[in-house]
C-alpha positions in Angstrom: 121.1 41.5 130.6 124.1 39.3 129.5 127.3 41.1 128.1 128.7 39.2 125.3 132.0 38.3 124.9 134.7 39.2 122.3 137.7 37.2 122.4 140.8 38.4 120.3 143.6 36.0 119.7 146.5 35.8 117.2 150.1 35.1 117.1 153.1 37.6 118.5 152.8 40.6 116.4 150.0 39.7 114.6 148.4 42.9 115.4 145.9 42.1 118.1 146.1 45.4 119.8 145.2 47.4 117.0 142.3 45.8 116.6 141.4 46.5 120.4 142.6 50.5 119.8 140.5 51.0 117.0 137.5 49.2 118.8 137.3 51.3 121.8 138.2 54.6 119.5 135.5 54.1 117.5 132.9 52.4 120.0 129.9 54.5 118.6 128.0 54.6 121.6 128.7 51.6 122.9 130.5 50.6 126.6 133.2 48.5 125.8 135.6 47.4 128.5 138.5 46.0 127.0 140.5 43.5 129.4 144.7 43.3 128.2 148.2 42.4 129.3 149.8 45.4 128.7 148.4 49.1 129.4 151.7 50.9 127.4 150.7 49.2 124.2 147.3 50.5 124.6 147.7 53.5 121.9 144.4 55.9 123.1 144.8 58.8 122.3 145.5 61.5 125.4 141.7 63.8 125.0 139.9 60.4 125.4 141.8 59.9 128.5 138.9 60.6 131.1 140.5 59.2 134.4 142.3 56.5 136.0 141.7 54.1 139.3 141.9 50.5 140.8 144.0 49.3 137.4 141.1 50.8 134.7 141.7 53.5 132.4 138.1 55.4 132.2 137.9 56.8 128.6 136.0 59.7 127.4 133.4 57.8 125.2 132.0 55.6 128.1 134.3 52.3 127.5 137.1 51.1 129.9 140.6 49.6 129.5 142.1 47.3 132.5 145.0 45.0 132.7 144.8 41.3 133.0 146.7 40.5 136.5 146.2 37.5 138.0 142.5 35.7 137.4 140.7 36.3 134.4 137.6 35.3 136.1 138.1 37.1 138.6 138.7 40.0 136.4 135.5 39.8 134.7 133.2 39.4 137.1 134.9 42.7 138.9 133.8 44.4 135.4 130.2 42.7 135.9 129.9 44.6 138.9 130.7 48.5 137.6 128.2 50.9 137.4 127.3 51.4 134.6 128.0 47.7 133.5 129.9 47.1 130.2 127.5 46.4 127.2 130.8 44.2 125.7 133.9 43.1 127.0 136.9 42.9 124.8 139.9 40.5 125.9 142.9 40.5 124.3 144.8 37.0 124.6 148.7 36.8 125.0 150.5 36.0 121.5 151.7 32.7 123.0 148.4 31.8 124.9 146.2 28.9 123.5 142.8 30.0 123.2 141.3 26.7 123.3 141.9 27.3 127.2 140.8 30.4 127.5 137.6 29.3 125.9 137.4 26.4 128.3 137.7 28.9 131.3 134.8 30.6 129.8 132.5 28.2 129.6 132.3 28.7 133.3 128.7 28.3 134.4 128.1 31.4 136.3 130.5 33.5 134.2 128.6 31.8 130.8 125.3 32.9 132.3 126.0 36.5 133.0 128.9 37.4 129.8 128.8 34.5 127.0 131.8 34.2 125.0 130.0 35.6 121.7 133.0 35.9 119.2 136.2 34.4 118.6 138.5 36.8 116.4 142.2 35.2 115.0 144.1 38.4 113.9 146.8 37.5 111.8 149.4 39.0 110.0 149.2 38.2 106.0 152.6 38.3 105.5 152.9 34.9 107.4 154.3 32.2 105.2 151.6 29.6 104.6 153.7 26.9 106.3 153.7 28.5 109.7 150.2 27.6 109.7 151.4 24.3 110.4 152.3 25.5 113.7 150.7 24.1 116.6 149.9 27.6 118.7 148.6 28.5 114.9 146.6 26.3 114.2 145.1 25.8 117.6 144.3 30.2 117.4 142.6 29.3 114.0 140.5 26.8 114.7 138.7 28.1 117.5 137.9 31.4 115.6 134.6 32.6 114.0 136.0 35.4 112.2 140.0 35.7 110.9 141.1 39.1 110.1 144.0 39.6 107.7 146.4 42.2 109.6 149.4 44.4 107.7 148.3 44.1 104.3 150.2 47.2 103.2 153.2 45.5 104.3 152.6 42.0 103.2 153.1 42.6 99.4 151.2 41.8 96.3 149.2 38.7 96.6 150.0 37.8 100.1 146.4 38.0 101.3 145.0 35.6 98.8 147.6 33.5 99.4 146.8 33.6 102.9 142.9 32.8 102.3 144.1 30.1 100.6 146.2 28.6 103.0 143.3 29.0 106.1 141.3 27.0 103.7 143.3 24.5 103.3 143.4 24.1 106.9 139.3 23.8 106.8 138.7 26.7 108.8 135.1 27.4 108.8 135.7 30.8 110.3 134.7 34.1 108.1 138.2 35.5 106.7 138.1 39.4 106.5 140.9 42.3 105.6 141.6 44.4 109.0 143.5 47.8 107.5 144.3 50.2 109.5 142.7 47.4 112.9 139.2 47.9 111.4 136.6 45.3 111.1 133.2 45.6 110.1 131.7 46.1 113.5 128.7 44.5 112.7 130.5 40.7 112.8 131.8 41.0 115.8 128.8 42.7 117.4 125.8 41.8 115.6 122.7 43.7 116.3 121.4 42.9 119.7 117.7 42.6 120.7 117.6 45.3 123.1 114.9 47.3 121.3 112.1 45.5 119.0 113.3 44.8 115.3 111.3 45.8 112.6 110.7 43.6 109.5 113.2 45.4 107.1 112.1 47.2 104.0 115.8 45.9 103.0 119.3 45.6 103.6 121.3 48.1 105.8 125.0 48.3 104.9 127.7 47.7 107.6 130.9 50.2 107.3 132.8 47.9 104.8 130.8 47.2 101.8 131.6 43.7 101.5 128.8 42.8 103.9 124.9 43.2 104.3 122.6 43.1 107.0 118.9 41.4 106.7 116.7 41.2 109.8 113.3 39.2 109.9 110.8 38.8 112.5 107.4 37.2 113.1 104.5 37.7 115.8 104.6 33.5 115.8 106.8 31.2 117.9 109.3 29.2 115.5 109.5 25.5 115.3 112.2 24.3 115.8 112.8 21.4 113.4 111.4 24.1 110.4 114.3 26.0 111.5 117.3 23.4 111.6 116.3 23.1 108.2 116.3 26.3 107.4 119.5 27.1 108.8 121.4 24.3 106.7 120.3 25.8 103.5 121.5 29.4 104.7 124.6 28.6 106.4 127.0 28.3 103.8 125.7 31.9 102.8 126.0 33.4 106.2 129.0 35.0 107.6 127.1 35.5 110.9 123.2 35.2 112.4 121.7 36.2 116.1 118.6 36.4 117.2 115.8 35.5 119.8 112.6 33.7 119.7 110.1 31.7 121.0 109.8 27.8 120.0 106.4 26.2 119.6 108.5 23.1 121.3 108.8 25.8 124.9 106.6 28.7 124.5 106.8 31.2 126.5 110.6 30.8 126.6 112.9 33.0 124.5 116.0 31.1 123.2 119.2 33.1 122.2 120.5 31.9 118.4 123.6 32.2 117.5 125.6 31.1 114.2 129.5 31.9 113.9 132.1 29.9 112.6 129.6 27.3 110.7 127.9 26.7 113.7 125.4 27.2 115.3 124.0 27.3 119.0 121.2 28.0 121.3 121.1 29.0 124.6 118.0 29.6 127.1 117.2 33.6 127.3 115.6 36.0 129.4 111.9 36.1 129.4 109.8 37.6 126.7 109.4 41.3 126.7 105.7 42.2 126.1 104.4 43.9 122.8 107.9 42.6 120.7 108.4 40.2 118.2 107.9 36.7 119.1 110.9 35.8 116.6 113.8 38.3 115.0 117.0 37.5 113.3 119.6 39.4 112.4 121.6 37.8 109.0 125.2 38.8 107.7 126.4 37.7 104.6 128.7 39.0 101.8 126.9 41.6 99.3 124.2 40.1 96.8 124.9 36.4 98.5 121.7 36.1 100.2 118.8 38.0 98.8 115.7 39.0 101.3 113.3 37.7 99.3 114.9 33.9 99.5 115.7 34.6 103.2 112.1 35.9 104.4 110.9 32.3 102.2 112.6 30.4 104.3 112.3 32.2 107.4 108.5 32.6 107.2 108.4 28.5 106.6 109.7 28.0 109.7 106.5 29.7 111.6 104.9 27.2 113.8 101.1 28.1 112.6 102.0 28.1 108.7 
C-alpha cells in the first residue's frame, strides 16, 4: 500500500518543527516517520525515546525520526524498506529551501508510485508583517501549499492573525488557512481518512479535534461516472477544505482510482485493485462546521452514480 506524503515548509522560525513534535507525540496509533535536518531541535520527550541506530531515532509509539543527509530520495526509499513500513512520512523542509523543488523531486515516478506527496503544509509565523509576503522564498512556500497554519499566535498580538488571513488572500492562495497553537493541527487535514477498512455510509458528521471542522463520508455499491462527478466536485469545492477517496468509474471498471482535492484542486491517480465485498465508491469530505450539510452532499454524491 502507498504511504502518503506530508510535506512541511515555512520560512526560518516559522515554527515548522513544532508542528513535526506535536505530530509524532500525538500519532494516535499511527507510524509516522518523520524525515528532518536537525535531530537536536527534535524536542521528544526522553520516555518516548525507544532506541537509536543507522541515523533513526525509534520512538515508543511506533513512529521514527531520521535526519536528512545527503539524498532525499535516497532517504525515503531506505524508509520504504523498514519493517514495519511507515503508514506516513513527515518531511520537514529547510527555512530557506524552495518547496516548488522539493515537490518536483517528488514527483519521481517510482518514488510517486510507492509514497505520493499527499499534503503540502506552509507553517507560518502570524506576526509576519503582511509585506514580507512579497518575498520570493514566501510566496514561492505559499503557493504550493494545501493547508497554511498560523504559528505563535500568543505572541503575534491582537489582530495579527486576521491580518495575516487577509494578506494570504490577497496573494490568491487557494490553500485552507488554519490556527496551529501550541504546533497542533486538526489531524484530520493533513491525514484524511484512508480507505484501509470499508467506510460506512455515515449516520452523520464525526468531529475532528478542533471544532472548526467536520467530517462527512459517502459511499455507493455503484461505479461513479466520471463526468457526474467533475460536476459535482465544482459545486462542492468552494465548500471543501479537503476530500479523498476511492472508486470505481463506469469509464474503467474494475479499476479503483485514488481522489484527491487539496488546495482547490483536485486530482486522480490509478489505485490498487478493488478489494472484494467493499464499497465500490467512498469519500471522505472536510469542510468548516455547518458549511456543507450531508443531506446536500449525499444529493450530489448519489447523482453522480453511473446506474441512476
Amino acid at each position: 500500500m502507498p504511504v502518503p506524503i506530508l510535506l512541511v515548509t515555512g520560512f526560518l522560525g516559522a515554527g515548522k518543527t513544532t508542528v513535526v513534535n506535536h505530530l509524532l507525540a500525538h500519532a494516535d496509533g499511527r507510524r509516522i516517520a518523520a524525515v528532518v535536518n536537525d535531530f537536536g531541535a527534535i524536542n521528544i520527550d526522553a520516555e518516548l525515546i525507544a532506541g537509536a541506530s543507522d541515523g533513526v531515532v525509534s520512538l515508543a509509539n511506533g513512529c521514527i525520526c531520521c535526519s536528512l543527509e545527503g539524498d532525499l530520495l535516497r532517504t525515503i526509499s531506505t524508509l520504504l524498506r523498514r519493517d514495519p513500513r511507515p503508514e506516513y512520512i513527515v518531511i520537514e523542509t529547510s527555512g530557506v529551501a524552495d518547496p516548488g523543488d522539493i515537490v518536483r523531486n517528488l514527483m519521481d515516478p517510482v518514488i510517486l508510485r510507492e509514497a505520493p506527496l499527499e499534503t503540502v503544509l506552509c507553517v507560518m509565523d502570524a506576526a509576519t508583517p503582511p509585506a514580507n509576503l512579497d518575498d520570493a522564498l514566501q510566496r514561492s512556500q505559499l503557493r504550493v501549499a494545501d493547508i497554511v497554519a498560523l504559528s505563535k499566535l500568543d505572541l503575534a498580538g491582537e489582530g495579527a492573525g486576521a491580518r495575516m488571513r487577509e494578506a494570504i488572500r490577497a496573494q490568491r492562495v487557494p490553500a485552507v488557512v488554519v490556527d496551529a497553537r501550541q504546533g497542533e493541527i486538526p489531524s484530520a487535514l493533513l491525514f484524511p481518512a484512508s480507505d484501509r477498512a470499508p467506510a460506512p455510509r455515515e449516520p452523520g458528521p464525526k468531529r475532528p479535534a478542533e471544532e472548526r471542522f467536520e467530517t462527512l463520508s459517502w459511499t455507493s455499491d455503484h461505479p461513479i461516472s466520471l463526468p457526474r462527478l467533475q460536476q459535482a466536485i465544482g459545486r462542492l469545492a468552494p465548500k471543501l477544505a479537503r476530500a479523498k477517496g476511492l472508486f470505481e468509474t463506469a469509464e474503467q471498471p474494475g479499476r479503483q482510482m485514488v481522489f484527491q482535492f487539496a488546495g482547490g484542486r483536485a486530482t486522480l491517480a490509478p489505485g490498487d485493485a478493488p478489494a472484494p465485498g467493499v464499497p465500490r465508491a467512498r469519500i471522505v469530505f472536510i469542510a468548516e462546521l455547518g458549511v456543507l450539510s450531508k443531506t446536500e452532499l449525499d444529493a450530489l454524491m448519489d447523482g453522480c452514480v453511473a446506474s441512476s
